[in-house]
C-alpha positions as CSV (number, residue, x, y, z in Angstrom):
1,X,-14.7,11.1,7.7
2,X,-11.4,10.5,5.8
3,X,-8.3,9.5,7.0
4,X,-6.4,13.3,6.7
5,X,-10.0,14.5,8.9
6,X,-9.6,11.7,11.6
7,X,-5.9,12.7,12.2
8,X,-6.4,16.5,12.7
9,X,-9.8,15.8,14.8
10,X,-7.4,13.3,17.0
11,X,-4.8,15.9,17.4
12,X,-6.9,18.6,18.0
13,X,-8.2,16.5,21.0
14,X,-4.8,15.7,22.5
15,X,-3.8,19.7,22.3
16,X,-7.0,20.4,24.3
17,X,-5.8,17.6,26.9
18,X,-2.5,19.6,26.9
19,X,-0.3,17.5,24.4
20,X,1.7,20.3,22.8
21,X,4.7,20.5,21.0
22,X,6.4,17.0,21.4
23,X,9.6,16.5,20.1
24,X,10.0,12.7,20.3
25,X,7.4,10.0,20.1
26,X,8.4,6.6,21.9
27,X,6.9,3.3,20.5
28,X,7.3,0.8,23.2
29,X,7.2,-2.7,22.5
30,X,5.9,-5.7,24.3
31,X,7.4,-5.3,27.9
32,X,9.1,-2.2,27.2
33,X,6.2,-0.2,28.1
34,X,7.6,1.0,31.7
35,X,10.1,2.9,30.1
36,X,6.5,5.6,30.0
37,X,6.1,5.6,33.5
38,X,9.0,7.6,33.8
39,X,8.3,10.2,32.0
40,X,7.7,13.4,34.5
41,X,4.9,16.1,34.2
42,X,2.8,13.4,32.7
43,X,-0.6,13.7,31.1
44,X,-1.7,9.7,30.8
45,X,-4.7,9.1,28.4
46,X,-6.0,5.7,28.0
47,X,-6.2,4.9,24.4
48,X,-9.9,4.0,24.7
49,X,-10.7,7.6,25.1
50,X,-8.8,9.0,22.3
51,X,-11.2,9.6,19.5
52,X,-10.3,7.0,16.2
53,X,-7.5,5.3,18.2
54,X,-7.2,1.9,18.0
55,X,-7.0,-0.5,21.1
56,X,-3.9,-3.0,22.2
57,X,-4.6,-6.3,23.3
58,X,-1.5,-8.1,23.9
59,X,0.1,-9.0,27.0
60,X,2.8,-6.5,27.9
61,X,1.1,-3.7,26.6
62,X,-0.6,-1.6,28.7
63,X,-3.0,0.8,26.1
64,X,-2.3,4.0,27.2
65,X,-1.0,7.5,25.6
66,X,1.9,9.0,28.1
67,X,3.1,13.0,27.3
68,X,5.3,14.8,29.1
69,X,9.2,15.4,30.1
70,X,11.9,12.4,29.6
71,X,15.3,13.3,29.5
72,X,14.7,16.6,29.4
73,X,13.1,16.3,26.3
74,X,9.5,16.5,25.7
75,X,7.8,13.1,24.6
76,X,4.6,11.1,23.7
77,X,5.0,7.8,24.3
78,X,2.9,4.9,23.0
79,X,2.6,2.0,26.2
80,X,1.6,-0.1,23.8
81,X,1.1,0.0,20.3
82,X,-1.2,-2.3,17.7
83,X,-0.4,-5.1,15.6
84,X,-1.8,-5.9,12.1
85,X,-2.2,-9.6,13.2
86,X,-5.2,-8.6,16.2
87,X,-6.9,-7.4,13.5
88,X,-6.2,-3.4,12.8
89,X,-6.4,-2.1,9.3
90,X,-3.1,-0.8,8.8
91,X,-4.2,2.7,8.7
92,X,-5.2,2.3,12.3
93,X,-1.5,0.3,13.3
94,X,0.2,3.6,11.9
95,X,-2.1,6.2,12.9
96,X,-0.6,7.2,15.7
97,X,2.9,8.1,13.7
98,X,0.4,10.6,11.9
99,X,-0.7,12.3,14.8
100,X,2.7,12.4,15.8
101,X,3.9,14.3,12.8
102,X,0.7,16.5,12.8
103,X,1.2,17.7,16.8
104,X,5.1,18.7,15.3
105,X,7.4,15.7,16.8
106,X,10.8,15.8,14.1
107,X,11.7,11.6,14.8
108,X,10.2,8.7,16.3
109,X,12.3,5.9,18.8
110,X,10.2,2.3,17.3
111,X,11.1,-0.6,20.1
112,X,10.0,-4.0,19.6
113,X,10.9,-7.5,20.8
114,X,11.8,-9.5,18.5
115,X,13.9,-13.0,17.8
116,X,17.3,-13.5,17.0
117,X,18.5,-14.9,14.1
118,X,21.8,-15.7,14.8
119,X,22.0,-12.6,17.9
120,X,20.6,-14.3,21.2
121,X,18.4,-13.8,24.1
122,X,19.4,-10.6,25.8
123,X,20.8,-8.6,22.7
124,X,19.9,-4.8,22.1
125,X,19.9,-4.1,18.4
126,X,20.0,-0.7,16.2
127,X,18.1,-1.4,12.9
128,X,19.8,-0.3,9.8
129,X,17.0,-1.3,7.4
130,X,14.3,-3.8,7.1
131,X,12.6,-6.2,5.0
132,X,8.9,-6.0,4.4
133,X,7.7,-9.5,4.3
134,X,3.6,-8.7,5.3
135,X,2.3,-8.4,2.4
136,X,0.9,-5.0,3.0
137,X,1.8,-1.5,2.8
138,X,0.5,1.1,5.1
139,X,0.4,3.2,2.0
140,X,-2.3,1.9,0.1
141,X,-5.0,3.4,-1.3
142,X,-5.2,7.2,-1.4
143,X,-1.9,9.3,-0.5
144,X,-2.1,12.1,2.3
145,X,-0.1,14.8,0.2
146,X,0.1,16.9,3.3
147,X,2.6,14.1,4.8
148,X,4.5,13.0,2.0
149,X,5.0,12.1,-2.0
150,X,2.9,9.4,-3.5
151,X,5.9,6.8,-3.9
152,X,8.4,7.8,-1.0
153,X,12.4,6.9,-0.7
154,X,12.8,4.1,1.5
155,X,16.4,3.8,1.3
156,X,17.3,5.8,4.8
157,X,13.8,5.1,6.5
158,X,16.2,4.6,9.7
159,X,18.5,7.6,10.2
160,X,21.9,7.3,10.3
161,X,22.8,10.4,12.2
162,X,20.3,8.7,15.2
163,X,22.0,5.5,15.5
164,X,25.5,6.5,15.2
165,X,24.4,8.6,17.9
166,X,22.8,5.6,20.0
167,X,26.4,3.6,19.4
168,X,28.5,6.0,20.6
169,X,26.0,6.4,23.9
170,X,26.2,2.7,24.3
171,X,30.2,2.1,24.0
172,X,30.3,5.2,26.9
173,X,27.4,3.5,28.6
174,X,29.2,0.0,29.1
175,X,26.3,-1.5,27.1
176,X,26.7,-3.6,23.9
177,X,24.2,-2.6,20.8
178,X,24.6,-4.8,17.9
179,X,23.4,-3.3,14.0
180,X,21.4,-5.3,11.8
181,X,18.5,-6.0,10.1
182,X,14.8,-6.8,11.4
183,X,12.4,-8.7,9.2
184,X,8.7,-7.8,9.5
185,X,6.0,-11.0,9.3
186,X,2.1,-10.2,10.3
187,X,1.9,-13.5,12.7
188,X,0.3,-14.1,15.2
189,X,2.2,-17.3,14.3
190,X,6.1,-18.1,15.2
191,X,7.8,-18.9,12.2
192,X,8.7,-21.9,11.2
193,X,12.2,-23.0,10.7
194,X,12.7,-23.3,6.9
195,X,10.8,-19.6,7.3
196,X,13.5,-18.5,9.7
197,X,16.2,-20.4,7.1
198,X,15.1,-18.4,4.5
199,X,15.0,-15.3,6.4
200,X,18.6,-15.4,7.1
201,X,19.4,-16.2,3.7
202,X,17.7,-12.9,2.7
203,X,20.3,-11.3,5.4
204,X,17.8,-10.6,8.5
205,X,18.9,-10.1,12.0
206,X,16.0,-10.1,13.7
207,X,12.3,-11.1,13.1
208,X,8.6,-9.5,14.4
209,X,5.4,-8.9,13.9
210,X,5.6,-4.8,14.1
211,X,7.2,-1.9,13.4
212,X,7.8,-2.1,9.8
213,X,4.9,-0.4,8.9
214,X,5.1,2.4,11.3
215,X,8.5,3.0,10.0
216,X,7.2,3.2,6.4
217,X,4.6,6.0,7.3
218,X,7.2,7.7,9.8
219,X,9.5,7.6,6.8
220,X,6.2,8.7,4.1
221,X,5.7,11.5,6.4
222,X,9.6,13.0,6.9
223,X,10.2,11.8,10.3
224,X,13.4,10.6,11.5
225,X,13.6,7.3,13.4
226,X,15.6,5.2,15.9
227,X,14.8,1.8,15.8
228,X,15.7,-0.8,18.7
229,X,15.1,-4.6,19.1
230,X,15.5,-6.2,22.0
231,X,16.5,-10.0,21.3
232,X,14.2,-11.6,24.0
233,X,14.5,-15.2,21.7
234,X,16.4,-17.2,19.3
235,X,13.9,-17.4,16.0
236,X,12.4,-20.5,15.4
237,X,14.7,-23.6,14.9
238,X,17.6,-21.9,17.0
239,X,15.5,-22.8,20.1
240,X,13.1,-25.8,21.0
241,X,10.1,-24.1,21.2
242,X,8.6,-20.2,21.3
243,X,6.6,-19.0,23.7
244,X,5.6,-15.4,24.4
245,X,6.1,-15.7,28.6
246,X,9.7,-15.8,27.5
247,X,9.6,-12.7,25.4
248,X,8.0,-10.8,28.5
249,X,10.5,-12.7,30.9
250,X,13.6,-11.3,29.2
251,X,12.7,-8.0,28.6
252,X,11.9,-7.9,31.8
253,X,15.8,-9.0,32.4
254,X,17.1,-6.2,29.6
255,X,15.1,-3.4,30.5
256,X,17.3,-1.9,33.1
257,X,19.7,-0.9,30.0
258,X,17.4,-0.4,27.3
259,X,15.7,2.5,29.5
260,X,19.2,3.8,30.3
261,X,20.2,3.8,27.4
262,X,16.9,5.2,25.8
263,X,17.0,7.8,28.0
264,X,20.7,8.9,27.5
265,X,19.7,8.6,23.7
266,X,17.2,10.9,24.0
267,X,19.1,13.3,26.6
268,X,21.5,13.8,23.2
269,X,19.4,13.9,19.9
C-alpha cells in the first residue's frame, strides 16, 4: 500500500469514528499531553487502534488520538506524538500531519520540551525558524503531489500571522513568551557541551529531538503552524547533568500557563 493509500485509508477510519472537519491539530509534547483532556465532546482513540499509526513510548506521553471542542474551536490533538530516535521511519513520525491536512485542518500548534540555550528552566518560547541538524528529511523518496511541490519553500514554515498573534495573547495574559530558534537533533542522547557550543554559535535558542520534521511536512503540505517550546532545562554544559524526570518535573510546574495560553491562542486564530 503506498504512502498517499495509507493516509486516505487512515482518515477514512477516523471520519467513521466521527472525526470531521477539524480546524486545528495540537501536537503535545512530553508532559504537555493534559492539555487533551480538556478538550469537550471528546472522541478518545488510542493510537494502537488507528490503522498504520505508529505507537509512543516515552514517558509523558500518553498514545492516544483526542477530537473534539477546545476553545470553541474544533481540534485533534496528538497526546503524544513519535520520535525518530524510538525507531519510527520518518514517514510514520509525520504521518499524522498528513492525516491532518487530508481530514481539512488549515494549521497545526507543534509543542515540545526542549533545552535552553541561553533561555532557562521555565521559559515558553514561540519558534521563528529552525535548524535541521537530523540528518533526515521527512521528504525523501517519492513526493505526494496531492500535498505539496517536490522541493517546497521553507523560509516561513512557522507563520508569522500565528505568533504575532500568540505575543499579543501573552503580554494581555501576564505571561512572558520569548521568540527564538529551536535546533532539531535525533537523540535519544543529551548533547554534549562542545555540541550545545556549537549550536549556539549557529544562533539556536532551544534544542530537541522532535518537531522539525513535522513542521517540514506541515509546511510541504500548506499548513500553517504555531510552534511552542517549553524550556524545561538548560542544554548541556549550562547545567550539571540532564535527566528526563526534570523535563517532566517542570512542565509539570509550566503547564498551568502553557494551557491558558494555548487555549486563549486558539480561542483567537
Amino acid at each position: 500500500m503506498s504512502l498517499l493509500e495509507k493516509i486516505i485509508e487512515t482518515k477514512d477510519f477516523l471520519v467513521e469514528k466521527g472525526l470531521t472537519e477539524p480546524e486545528f491539530g495540537l501536537i503535545l509534547g512530553s508532559g504537555l499531553g493534559e492539555l487533551a483532556e480538556e478538550v469537550e465532546n471528546a472522541i478518545v482513540i488510542d493510537y494502537a487502534d488507528i490503522p498504520n499509526w505508529g505507537q509512543s513510548t516515552v514517558v509523558g506521553h500518553a498514545g492516544k488520538l483526542v477530537y473534539g471542542d477546545l476553545a470553541g474551536r474544533k481540534v485533534l490533538a496528538l497526546q503524544g506524538r513519535f520520535h525518530f530516535y524510538e525507531g519510527n521511519p520518518m514517514k510514520v513520525v509525520t504521518f499524522p500531519v498528513r492525516v491532518m491536512k487530508a481530514l481539512g485542518c488549515q494549521g497545526v500548534i507543534v509543542t515540545n520540551a526542549a533545552g535552553g540555550i541561553g533561555y532557562g528552566p521555565g521559559t515558553l518560547m514561540a519558534i521563528t525558524d529552525h535548524i535541521n541538524l537530523t540528518g533526515q528529511n521527512p521528504l525523501i523518496g517519492e513526493n505526494l503531489d496531492e500535498f505539496g511541490p517536490r522541493f517546497p519553500d521553507m523560509s516561513n514554515a512557522y507563520t508569522k500571522a500565528y505568533r504575532e498573534k500568540a505575543h499579543a495573547i501573552a503580554e494581555k495574559m501576564g505571561i512572558k513568551l520569548d521568540d527564538g530558534v529551536y535546533l532539531g537533533v535525533t537523540g535519544p542522547t543529551y548533547e554534549t557541551p562542545a555540541e550545545i557550543r556549537a549550536f549556539q554559535t549557529m544562533g539556536a535558542h532551544a534544542v530537541g529531538m522532535s518537531t522539525v520534521p513535522e513542521v517540514i511536512v506541515a509546511a510541504h503540505s500548506g499548513l500553517k503552524v504555531l510552534g511552542i517550546s517549553a524550556i524545561t532545562n538548560f542544554a548541556a554544559g549550562f547545567q550539571s547533568e540532564l535527566n528526563h524526570e526534570e523535563v517532566v518535573e517542570v512542565t509539570q510546574q509550566i503547564k498551568g500557563n502553557f494551557k491558558g495560553l494555548i487555549k486563549a491562542i486558539l480561542a483567537e486564530l
